[in-house]
C-alpha positions in Angstrom: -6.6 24.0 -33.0 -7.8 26.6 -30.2 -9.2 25.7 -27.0 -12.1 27.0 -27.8 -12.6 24.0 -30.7 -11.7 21.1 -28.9 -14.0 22.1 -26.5 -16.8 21.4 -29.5 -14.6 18.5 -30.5 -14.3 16.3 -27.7 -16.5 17.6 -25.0 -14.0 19.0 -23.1 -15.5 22.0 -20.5 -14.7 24.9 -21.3 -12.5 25.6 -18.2 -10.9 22.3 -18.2 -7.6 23.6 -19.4 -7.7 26.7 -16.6 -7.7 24.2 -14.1 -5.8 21.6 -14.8 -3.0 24.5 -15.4 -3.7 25.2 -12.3 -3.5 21.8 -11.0 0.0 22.1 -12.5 1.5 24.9 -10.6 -0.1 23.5 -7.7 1.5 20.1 -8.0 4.8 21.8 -8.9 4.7 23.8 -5.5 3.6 20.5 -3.5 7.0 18.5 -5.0 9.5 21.2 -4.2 7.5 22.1 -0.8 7.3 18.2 0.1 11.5 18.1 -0.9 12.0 21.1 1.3 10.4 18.8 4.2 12.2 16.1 3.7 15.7 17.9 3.5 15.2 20.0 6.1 14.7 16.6 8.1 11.0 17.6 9.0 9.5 14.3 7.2 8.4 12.9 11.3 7.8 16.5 12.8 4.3 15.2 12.9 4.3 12.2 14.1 -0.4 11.3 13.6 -2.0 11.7 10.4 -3.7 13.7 9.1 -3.5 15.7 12.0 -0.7 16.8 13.6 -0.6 16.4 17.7 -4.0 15.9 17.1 -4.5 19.7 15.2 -6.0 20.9 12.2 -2.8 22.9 11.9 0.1 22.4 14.1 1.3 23.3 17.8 2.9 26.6 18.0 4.7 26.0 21.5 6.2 22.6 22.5 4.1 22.7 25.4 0.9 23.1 23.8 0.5 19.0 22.6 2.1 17.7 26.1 -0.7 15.8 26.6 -1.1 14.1 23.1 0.0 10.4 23.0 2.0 11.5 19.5 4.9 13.1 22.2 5.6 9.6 22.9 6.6 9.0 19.5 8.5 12.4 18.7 8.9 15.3 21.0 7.0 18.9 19.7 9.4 20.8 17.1 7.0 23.4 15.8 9.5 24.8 13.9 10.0 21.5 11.6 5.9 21.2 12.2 4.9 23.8 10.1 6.7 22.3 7.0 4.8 18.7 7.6 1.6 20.0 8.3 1.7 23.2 5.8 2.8 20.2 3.4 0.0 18.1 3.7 -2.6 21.0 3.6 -1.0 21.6 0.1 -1.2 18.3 -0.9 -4.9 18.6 0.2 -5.6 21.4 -1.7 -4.0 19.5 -4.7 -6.4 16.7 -4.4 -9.8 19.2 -4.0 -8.7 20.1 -7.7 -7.9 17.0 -9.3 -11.5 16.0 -8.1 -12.9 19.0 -9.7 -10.8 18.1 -13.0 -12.4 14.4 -12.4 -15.8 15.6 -11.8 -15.2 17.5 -14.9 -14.0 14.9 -17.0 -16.6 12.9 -15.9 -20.3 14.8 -16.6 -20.8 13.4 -19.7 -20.9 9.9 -18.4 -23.5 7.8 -17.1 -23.7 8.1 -13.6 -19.8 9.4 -14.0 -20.3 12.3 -11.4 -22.1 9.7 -8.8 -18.8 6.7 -9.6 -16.5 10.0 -9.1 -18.1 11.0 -5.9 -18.9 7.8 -4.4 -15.1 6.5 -5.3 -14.0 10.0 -3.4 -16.8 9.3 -0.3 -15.7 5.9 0.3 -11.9 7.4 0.6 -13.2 10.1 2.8 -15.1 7.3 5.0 -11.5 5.8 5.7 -9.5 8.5 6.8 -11.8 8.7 10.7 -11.6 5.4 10.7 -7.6 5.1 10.9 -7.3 8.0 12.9 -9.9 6.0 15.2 -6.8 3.1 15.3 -10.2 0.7 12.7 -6.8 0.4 10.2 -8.3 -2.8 8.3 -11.7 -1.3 7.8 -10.1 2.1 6.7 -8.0 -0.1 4.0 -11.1 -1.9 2.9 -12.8 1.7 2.2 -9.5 2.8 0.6 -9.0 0.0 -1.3 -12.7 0.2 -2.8 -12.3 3.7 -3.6 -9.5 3.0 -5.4 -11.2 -0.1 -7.5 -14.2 2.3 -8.3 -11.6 4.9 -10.0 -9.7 2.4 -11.7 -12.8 0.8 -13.3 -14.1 3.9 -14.4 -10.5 4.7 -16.2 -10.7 1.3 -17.7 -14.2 1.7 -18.6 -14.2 5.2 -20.0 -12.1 6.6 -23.6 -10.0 9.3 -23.4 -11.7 11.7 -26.2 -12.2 13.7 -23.1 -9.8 13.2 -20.9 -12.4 11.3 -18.5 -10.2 8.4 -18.3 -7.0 10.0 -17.9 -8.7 12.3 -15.1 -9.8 9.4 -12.9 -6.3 7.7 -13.0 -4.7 11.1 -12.0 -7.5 11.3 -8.9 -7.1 7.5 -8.3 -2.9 8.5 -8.0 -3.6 11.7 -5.8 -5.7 8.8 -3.3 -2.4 6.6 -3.4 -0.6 9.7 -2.8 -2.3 10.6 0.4 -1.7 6.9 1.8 1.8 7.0 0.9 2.4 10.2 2.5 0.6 8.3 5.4 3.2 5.3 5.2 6.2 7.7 5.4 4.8 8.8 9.0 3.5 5.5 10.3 6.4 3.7 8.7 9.3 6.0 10.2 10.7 7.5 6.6 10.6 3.4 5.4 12.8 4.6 1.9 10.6 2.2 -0.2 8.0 4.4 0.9 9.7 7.6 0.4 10.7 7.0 -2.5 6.9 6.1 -3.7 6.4 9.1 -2.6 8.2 11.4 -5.3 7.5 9.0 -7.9 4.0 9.2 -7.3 4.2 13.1 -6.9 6.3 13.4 -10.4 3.3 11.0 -11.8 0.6 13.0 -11.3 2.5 16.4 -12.6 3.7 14.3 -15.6 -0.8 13.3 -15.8 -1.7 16.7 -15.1 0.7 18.2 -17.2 -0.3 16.2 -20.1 -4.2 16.6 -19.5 -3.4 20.6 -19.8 -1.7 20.4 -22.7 -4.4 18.4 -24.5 -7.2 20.3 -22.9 -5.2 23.7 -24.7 -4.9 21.8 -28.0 -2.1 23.6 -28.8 -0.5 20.8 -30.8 3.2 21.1 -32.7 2.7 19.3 -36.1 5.9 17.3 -37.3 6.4 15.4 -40.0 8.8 13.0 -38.0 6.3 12.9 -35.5 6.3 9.4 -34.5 10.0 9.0 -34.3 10.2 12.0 -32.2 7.3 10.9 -29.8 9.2 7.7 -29.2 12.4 9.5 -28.6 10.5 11.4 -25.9 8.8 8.7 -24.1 12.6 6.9 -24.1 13.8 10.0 -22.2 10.9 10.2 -19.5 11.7 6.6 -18.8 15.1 7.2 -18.5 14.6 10.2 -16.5 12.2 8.4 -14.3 15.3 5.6 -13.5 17.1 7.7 -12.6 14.7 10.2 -10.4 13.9 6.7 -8.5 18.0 6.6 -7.8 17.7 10.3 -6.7 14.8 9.1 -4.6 16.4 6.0 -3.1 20.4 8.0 -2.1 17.6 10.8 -0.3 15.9 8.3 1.7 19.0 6.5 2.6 20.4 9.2 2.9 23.5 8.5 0.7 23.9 11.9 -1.2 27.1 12.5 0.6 28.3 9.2 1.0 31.5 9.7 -1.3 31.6 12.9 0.9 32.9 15.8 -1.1 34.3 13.9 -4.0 33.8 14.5 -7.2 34.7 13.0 -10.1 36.2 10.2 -7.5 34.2 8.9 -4.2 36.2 8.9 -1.3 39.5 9.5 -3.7 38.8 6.4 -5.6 37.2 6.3 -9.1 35.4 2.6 -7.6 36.0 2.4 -3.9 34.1 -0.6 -1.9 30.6 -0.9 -2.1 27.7 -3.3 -1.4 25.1 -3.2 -3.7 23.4 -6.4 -2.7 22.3 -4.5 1.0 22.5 -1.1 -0.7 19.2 -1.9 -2.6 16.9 -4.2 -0.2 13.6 -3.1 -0.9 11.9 -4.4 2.1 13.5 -4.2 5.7 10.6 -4.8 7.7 8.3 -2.6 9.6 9.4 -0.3 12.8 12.5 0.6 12.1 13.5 4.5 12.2 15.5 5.1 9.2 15.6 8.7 10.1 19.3 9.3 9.2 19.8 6.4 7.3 20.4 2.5 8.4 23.2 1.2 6.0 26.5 0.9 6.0 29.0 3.2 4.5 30.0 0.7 1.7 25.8 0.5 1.1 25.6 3.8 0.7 28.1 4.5 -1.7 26.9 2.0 -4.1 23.5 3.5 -3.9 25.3 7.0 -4.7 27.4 5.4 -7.1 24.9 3.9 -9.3 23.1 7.5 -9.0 26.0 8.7 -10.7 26.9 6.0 -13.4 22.7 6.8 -14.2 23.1 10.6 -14.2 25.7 10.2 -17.0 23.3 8.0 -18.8 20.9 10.5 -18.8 23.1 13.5 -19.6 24.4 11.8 -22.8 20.9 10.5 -24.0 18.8 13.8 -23.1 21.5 16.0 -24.2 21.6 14.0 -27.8 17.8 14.7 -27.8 18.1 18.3 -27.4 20.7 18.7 -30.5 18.4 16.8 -32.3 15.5 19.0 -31.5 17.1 22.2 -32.0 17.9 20.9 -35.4 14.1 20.3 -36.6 12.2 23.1 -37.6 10.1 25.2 -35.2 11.8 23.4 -32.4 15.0 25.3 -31.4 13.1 26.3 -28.2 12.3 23.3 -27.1 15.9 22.1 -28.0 17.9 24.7 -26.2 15.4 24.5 -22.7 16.0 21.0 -22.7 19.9 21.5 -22.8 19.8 24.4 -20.5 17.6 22.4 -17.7 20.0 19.4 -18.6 23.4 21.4 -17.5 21.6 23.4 -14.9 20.6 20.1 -13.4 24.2 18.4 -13.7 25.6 21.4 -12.1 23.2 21.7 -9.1 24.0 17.5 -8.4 27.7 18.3 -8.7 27.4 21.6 -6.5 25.3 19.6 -3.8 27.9 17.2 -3.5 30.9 19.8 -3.2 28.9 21.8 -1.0 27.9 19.4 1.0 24.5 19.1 0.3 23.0 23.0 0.9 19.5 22.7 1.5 18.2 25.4 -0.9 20.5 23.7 -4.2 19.0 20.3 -3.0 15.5 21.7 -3.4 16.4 23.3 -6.7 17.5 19.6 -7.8 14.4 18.7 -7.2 12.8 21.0 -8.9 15.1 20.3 -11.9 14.0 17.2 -11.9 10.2 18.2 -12.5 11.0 20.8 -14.7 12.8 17.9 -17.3 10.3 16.0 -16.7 7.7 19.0 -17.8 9.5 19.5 -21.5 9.7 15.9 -22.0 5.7 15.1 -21.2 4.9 18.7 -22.9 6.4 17.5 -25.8 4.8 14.0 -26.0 1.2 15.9 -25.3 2.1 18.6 -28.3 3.8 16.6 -31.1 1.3 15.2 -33.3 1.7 14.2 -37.2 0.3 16.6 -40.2 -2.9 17.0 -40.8 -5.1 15.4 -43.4 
């Protein structure tokens, strides 16, 4: 079915599909942009949010924000302030669109344009208020915002994407206050790690709502099976993204330093995985470079690998699989070319000792599996009649 019929379908606007395909190249940029940051050890360059020294933008000289009280947190590094702040305006831009897609989603609703915009003004209301130091009244406006999206999502069917559209914006708002925790929390890896899940959900959402918007479906007559293979393989992926996640912020990707297959010439040296994977430490610590121990961090980086081979054998099983169905051989062979591009790029990062533009690129791996898999699940669909 075109575009052009769902749109008579299901109500779907015209230009739905344009955007939200551009909502996914958007949010594509943001997660390697936002991995650049934090690799490049720029996550606290900006030490207030939203601003940064108190700018729109960011301080060109270190002199220029002397006077801000933020330079009692962190001293001026415009060269890592540019990456936060350029970041965040990204990130921004990201959300201006998912509204759009939500306002979208939402005209053929009652009052679904006024619940869109009064869930996105309440949101708006809380950001002056916690840069004005009011931090329990801008989480009551925060919070409500949220409640407002998430009773519209529960409220509306998906026949137009309406609900799925409010749960992507209602994620972009959680988004923005987790990107708020990593600053105000010192790089807390909980938080951190939120953070890329969160960023991965909402291109997995948006990803889907283009491909359903397009209607571009792939009709199989093992449809079902295959669907459930897929949505096994994003939640294995996912596993083992919030690993990758969890050895960034503790920063344990080299903690077997440049061993590989062994970790520190040892196929199972010590490790500690009871400390290696406390979820909550506590608030105002810096974990800027990492608090654990040596044996923590090599369990963390240790179960990243015994996950990573997980993966590898399951996805790369789906991908013979899908080359072998008919009209899928594409599919198939992108999904095993991602897959060893991916295992390559881990391997290289810990030979190389972490490089930052192959850690990026793992990053972006990351996404881009992630991409097939949910394309997949949005395009398979059963015969017709």
């Amino acid at each position: 079915m075109s575009s052009a019929s769902a749109v008579v379908r299901h109500g779907i606007h015209r230009n739905f599909h344009r955007l939200a395909w551009l909502a996914v190249v958007l949010a594509l940029g943001v997660i390697v942009f936002g991995s650049f940051v934090r690799l490049s050890n720029a996550g606290l360059s900006c030490p207030d949010w939203p601003t940064c020294y108190g700018r729109a933008a960011w301080p060109q000289h270190a002199n220029e924000a002397a006077d801000h009280a933020a330079t009692a947190i962190r001293a001026v590094e415009p060269h890592k302030a540019w990456r936060e702040q350029l970041h965040r305006m990204l990130a921004g831009s990201l959300g201006l669109v998912v509204l759009a897609l939500a306002l979208l989603a939402a005209r053929r609703r009652r009052f679904g344009i006024a619940q869109v915009l009064l869930a996105s003004l309440l949101v708006g209301i809380g950001i002056p208020l916690y840069m004005h130091g009011q931090h329990v009244a801008a989480s009551v406006f925060a919070v409500a915002g949220e409640a407002l999206l998430l009773i519209a999502a529960l409220r509306w069917s998906n026949a137009d994407l309406a609900r799925t559209a409010a749960l992507t914006l209602m994620v972009i708002v959680f988004q923005a206050l987790l990107g708020m925790w990593t600053v105000t929390w010192l790089l807390k890896p909980i938080v951190v790690m939120g953070h890329l899940l969160g960023g991965l959900l909402t291109f997995a959402l948006l990803t889907w709502m283009a491909w359903r918007a397009t209607d571009i479906p792939i009709r199989l007559a093992d449809a079902k099976r295959v669907r459930v293979l897929l949505l096994v393989g994003v939640a294995l992926l996912a596993v083992q993204i919030a690993l990758g996640g969890w050895t960034s912020a503790n920063y344990a990707a080299l903690a077997c330093a440049n061993d590989f297959p062994k970790c520190v010439g040892q196929w199972w040296p010590p490790t500690d995985f009871r400390e290696g994977f406390v979820l909550w430490r506590g608030i105002g610590v810096d974990y800027e470079g990492g608090v654990l121990d040596g044996q923590s961090r090599i369990a963390i980086q240790m179960a990243h690998r015994i996950m990573a081979g997980i993966v590898f054998v399951y996805l790369a099983i789906l991908s013979v699989r899908l080359i072998r169905i008919p009209g899928m051989l594409a599919w198939g062979v992108t999904l095993g070319a991602l897959l060893l591009a991916q295992v390559g790029l881990g391997i290289a990062n810990v030979k190389l000792s972490l490089p930052l533009h192959i850690a990026v690129l793992h990053n972006a791996g990351a996404a881009l599996l992630l991409f097939v898999l949910v394309s997949l699940i949005a395009r398979v669909r059963p015969p017709e009649g």
